[in-house]
C-alpha atoms as one frame of an Amber mdcrd trajectory, in Angstrom:
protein
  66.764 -26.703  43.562  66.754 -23.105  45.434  68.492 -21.624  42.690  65.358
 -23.130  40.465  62.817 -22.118  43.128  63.823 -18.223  42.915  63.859 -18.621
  38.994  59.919 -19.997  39.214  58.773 -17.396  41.902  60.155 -14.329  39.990
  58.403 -16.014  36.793  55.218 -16.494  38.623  54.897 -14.997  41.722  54.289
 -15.604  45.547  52.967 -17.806  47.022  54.603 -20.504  44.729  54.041 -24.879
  45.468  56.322 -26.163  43.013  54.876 -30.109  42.647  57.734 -32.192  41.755
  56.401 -35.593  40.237  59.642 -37.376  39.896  59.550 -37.243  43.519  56.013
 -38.966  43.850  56.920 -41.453  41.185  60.111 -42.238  42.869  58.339 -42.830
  46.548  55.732 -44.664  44.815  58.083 -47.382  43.817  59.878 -47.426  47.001
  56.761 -47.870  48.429  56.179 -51.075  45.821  59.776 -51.766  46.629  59.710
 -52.782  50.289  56.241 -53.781  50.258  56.008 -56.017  47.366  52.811 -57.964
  48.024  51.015 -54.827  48.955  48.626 -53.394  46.319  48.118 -49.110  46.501
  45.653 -47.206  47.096  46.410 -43.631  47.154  44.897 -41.486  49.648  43.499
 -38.728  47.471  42.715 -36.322  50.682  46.207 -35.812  50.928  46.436 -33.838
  47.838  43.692 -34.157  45.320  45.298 -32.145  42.569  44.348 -34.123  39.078
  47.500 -34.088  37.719  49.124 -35.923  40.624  45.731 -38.483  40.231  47.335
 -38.639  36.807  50.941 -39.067  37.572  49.882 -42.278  39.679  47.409 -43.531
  37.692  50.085 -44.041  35.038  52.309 -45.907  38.001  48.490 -48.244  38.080
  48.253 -46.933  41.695  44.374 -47.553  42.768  42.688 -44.278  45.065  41.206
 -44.358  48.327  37.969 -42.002  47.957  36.203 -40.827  50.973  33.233 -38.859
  49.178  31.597 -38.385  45.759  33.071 -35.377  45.229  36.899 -37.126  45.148
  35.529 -40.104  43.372  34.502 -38.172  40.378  37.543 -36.204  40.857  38.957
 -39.558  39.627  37.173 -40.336  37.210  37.837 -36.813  35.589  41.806 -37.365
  35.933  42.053 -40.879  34.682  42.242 -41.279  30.906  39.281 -41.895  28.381
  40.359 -45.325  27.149  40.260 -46.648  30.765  36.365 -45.321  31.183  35.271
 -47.585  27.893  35.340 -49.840  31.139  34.257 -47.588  33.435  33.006 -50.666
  35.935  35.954 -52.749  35.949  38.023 -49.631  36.743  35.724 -48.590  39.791
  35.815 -51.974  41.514  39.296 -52.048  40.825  40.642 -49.004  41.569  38.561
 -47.038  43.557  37.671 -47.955  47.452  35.313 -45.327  48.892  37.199 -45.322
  52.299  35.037 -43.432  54.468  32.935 -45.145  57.437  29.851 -43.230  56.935
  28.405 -41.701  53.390  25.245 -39.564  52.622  22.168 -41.559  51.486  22.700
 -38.976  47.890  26.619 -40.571  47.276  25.556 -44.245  48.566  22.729 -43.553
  45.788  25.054 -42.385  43.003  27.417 -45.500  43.685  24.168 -47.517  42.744
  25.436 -48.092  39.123  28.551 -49.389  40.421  30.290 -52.939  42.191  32.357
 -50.092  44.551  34.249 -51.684  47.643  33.429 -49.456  50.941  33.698 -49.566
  54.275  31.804 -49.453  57.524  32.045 -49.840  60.603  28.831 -49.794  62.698
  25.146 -51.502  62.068  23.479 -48.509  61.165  25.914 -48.004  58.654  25.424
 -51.280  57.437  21.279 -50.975  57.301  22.174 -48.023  55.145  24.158 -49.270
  52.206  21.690 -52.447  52.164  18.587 -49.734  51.385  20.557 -47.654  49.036
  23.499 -49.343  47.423  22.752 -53.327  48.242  25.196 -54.263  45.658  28.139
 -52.868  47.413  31.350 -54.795  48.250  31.794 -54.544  51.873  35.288 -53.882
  53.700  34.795 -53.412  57.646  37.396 -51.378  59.520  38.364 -52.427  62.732
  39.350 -49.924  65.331  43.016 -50.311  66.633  45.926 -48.741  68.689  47.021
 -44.894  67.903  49.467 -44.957  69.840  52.508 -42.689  68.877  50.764 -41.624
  65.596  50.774 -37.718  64.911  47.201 -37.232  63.634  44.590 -39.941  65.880
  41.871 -41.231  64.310  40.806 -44.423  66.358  38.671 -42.219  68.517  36.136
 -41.236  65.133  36.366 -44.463  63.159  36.371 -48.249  63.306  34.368 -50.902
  65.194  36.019 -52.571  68.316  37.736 -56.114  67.159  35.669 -57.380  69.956
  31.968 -56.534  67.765  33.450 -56.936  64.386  32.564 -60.627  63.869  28.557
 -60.248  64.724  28.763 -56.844  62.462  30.117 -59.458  59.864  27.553 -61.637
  60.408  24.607 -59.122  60.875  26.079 -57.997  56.968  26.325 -61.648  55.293
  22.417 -62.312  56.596  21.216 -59.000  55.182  23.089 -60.853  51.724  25.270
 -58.477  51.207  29.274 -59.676  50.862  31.856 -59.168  53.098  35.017 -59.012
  51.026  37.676 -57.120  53.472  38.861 -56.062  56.715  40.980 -52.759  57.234
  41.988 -50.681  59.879  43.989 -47.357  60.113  47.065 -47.092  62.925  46.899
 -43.479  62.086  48.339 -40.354  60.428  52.243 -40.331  60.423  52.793 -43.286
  62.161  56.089 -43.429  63.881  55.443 -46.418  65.714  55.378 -49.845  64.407
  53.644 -51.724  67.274  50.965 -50.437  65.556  51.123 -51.699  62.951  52.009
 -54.984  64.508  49.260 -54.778  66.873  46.808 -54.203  63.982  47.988 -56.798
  61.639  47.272 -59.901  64.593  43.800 -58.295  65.206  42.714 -58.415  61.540
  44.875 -61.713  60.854  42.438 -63.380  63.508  39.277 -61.771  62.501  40.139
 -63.164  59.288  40.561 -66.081  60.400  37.201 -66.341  61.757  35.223 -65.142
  59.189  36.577 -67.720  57.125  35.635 -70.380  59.808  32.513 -69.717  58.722
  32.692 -69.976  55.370  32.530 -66.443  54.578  34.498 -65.248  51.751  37.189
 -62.470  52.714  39.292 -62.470  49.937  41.450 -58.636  50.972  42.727 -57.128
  54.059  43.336 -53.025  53.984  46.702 -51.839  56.095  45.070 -48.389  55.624
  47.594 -45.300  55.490  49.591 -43.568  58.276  53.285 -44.435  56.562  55.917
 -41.418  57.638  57.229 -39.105  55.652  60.530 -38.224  56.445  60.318 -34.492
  57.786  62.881 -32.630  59.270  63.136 -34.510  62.330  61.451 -37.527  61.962
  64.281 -39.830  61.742  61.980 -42.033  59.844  64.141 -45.305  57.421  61.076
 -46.097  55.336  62.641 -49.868  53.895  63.434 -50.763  57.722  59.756 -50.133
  58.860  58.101 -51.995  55.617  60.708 -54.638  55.382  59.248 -55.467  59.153
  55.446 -55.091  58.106  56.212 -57.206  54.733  57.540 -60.508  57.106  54.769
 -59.857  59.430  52.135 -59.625  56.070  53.741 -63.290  55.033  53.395 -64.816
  58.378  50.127 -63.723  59.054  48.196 -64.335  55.987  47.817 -66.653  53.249
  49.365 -65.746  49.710  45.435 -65.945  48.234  44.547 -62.898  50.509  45.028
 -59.675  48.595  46.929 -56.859  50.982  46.034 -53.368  49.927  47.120 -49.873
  51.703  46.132 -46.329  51.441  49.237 -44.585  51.570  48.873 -40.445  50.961
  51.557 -38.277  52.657  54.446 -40.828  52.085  53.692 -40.508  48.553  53.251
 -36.740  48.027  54.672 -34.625  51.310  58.166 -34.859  50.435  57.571 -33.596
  46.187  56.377 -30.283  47.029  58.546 -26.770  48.315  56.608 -23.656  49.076
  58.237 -20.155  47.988  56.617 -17.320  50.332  57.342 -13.079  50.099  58.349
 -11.230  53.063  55.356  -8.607  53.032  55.705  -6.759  56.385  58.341  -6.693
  59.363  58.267  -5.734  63.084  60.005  -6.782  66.493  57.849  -7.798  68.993
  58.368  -9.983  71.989  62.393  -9.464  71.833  62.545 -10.978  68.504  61.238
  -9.938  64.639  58.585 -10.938  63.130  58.082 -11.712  59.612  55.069 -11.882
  57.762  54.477 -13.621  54.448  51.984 -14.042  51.842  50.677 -17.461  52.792
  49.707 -19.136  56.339  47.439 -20.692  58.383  44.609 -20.620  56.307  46.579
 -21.457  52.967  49.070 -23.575  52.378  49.967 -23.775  56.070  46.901 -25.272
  56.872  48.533 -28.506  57.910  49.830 -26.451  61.232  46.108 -26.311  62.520
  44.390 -29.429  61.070  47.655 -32.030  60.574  50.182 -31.098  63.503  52.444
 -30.127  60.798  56.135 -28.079  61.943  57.619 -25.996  59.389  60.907 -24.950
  59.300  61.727 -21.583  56.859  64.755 -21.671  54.473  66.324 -18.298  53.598
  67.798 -17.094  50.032  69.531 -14.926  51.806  72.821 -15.903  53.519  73.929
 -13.865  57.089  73.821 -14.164  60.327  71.049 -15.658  61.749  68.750 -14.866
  65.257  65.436 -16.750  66.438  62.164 -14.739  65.055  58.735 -15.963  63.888
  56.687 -15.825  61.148  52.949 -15.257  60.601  50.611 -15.305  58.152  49.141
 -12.566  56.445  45.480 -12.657  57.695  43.826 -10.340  60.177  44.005 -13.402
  62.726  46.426 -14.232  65.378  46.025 -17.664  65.072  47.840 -17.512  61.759
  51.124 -18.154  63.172  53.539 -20.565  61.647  56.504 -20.457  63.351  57.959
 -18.810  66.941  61.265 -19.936  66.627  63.078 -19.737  63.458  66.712 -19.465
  62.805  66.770 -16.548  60.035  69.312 -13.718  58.677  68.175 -10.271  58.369
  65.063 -10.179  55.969  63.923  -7.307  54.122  60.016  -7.029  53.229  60.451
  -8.336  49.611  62.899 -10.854  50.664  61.474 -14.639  49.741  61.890 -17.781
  51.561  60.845 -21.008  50.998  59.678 -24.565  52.507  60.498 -28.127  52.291
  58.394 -31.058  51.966  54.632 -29.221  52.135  52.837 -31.653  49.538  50.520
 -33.215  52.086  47.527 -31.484  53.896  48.611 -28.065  52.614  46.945 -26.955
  49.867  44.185 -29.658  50.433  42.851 -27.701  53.105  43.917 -24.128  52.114
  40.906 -21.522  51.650  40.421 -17.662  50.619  40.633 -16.778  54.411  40.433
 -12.998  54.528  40.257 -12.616  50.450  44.175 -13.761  50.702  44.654 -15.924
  47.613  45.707 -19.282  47.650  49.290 -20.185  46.385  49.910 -20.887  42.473
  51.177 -24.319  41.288  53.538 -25.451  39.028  54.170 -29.239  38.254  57.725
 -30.209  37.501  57.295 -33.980  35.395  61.284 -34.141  34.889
């Protein structure tokens, strides 16, 4: 693949993200693999490039939305044939994920049966004045602990409020159909998950005491990629989550997740130009065509470590790389093991598909990177 990765950037330049989709395809069926009974929904935040919507839309992978501009990112990826049944695809395949939504997207979801969630009363009042035919999902809030990126702190209602938020919804008439919960971003932990799955396995049980119809529970995302470093065996940590799924809950509940870096972090490898050199601190510094504000964006806003591979073979000393903006936050690295680089020399990046060019802007008029999709 280096060899390959040279051959693209001299074709089309630096910054390069070279998306490979047999990659995606291949951790999508792991993902079906090890958890069998689970149903996906992917995560389009991740990386909402269309033809990755496409390349798991053909796999029948559902999408987790969280705002009206991804859903009708979806429905612009997916093919025609599937929108003669435009309806049945939404309720199907699209859950708009966020907790809270403008008044304008709950409006535009009017024509639709789309499953959301929420997680507080006000919330609730809202979608029953602007989108009362909604299928509800509430997400409960639940341990963090150990997880890279928290979100537990921004989203879900405490387990201990979630059954009078369930019934507040069924007396407005609106339908309950789910519960979810996130244990968040990169999960390394499994109590988490474990933790999470007995909370919602006995709210379920609950609501159903009552004669309310939950038919679907949402394990939400936060499944590891396997970085540099993570130590992460993927079929170990679902084959755990798949017995606990079984014992917990009855084969007529449907299990969903919203998985979004496992599938995409590991398909993608960033080529970057050496553009200027110095020594500073005791050590050189190298500074590329991409950083903080591009396609490194996952350093600031997804606790993302990047480690920089050299074409180049030599003897290697620490140094650091930054980014090319006026900005000293746009530092990627301090300590990287790298031969002697010349400005012109390129390097590149493993497993950047997630939360990288997602987030990237035009910081500084610097543009962003150039794709190319690989569909071997």
């Amino acid at each position: 693949m280096p060899k390959n990765l040279k051959v693209l950037a001299k074709t089309y330049g630096t910054p390069l993200l070279v998306v490979d989709h047999k990659v995606i395809r291949e951790q999508y069926k792991k993902f079906r693999e090890f958890l069998p009974r689970v149903g996906v929904y992917y995560a389009i935040k991740a990386n909402p490039l269309p033809e990755i919507i496409e390349t798991l839309h053909a796999l029948n992978s559902g999408f987790d939305v969280a705002s009206q501009e991804e859903f009708d990112m979806v429905l612009s990826s997916v093919p025609r044939t599937v929108l003669k049944k435009k309806l049945d695809f939404v309720y199907n395949d699209i859950i708009l994920a966020n907790t809270i939504k403008p008044v304008e997207t709950l409006k535009k979801m009017i024509p639709y049966r789309t499953l959301m969630t929420f997680d507080n009363n006000e919330e609730l009042k809202k979608i029953k004045k602007y989108c009362p035919n909604a299928g509800l999902i509430i997400r409960l809030r639940v341990p963090n602990i150990g997880s890279v990126v928290e979100l537990s702190s921004k989203f879900g209602v405490e387990p201990t409020d979630a059954m009078p938020l369930i019934d507040a919804a069924i007396k407005t008439g609106m339908d309950v159909e789910g519960i979810s919960f996130h244990v968040g971003s990169q999960c390394l932990n499994l109590e988490n998950y474990m933790n999470a799955l007995n909370v919602a396995s006995q709210l379920l049980r609950n609501a159903r005491g009552k004669g309310y119809n939950v038919r679907l529970i949402n394990i939400g995302g936060g499944f590891p990629a396997n970085y540099e470093g993570a130590d992460v065996s993927f079929p170990k940590f679902a084959k755990q989550i798949a017995a606990e799924l079984d014992r917990l809950f009855p084969k007529d509940i449907e299990i969903v997740a919203e998985p979004g870096r496992f599938l995409v972090a590991e398909s993608a490898r960033l080529v970057v130009k050496v553009v200027g050199k110095a020594f500073r601190d005791g050590k050189t510094f190298y500074y590329i065509n991409d950083g903080v504000y591009g396609t490194f964006s996952g350093v600031i806003f997804d606790h993302c470590v990047y480690h920089f591979n050299a074409f180049k073979k030599g003897k290697t000393s620490i140094s650091a790389v930054v980014g090319p903006t006026c900005d000293a936050l746009d530092t990627i690295s301090q300590s990287e093991n790298l031969p002697d680089l010349n400005i012109g020399d390129m390097m590149y990046v493993n497993d950047i598909g997630a939360y990288s060019n997602a987030s990237a802007t035009n910081f500084n008029g610097f543009a962003k990177a150039k794709i190319v999709h690989i569909n071997n």
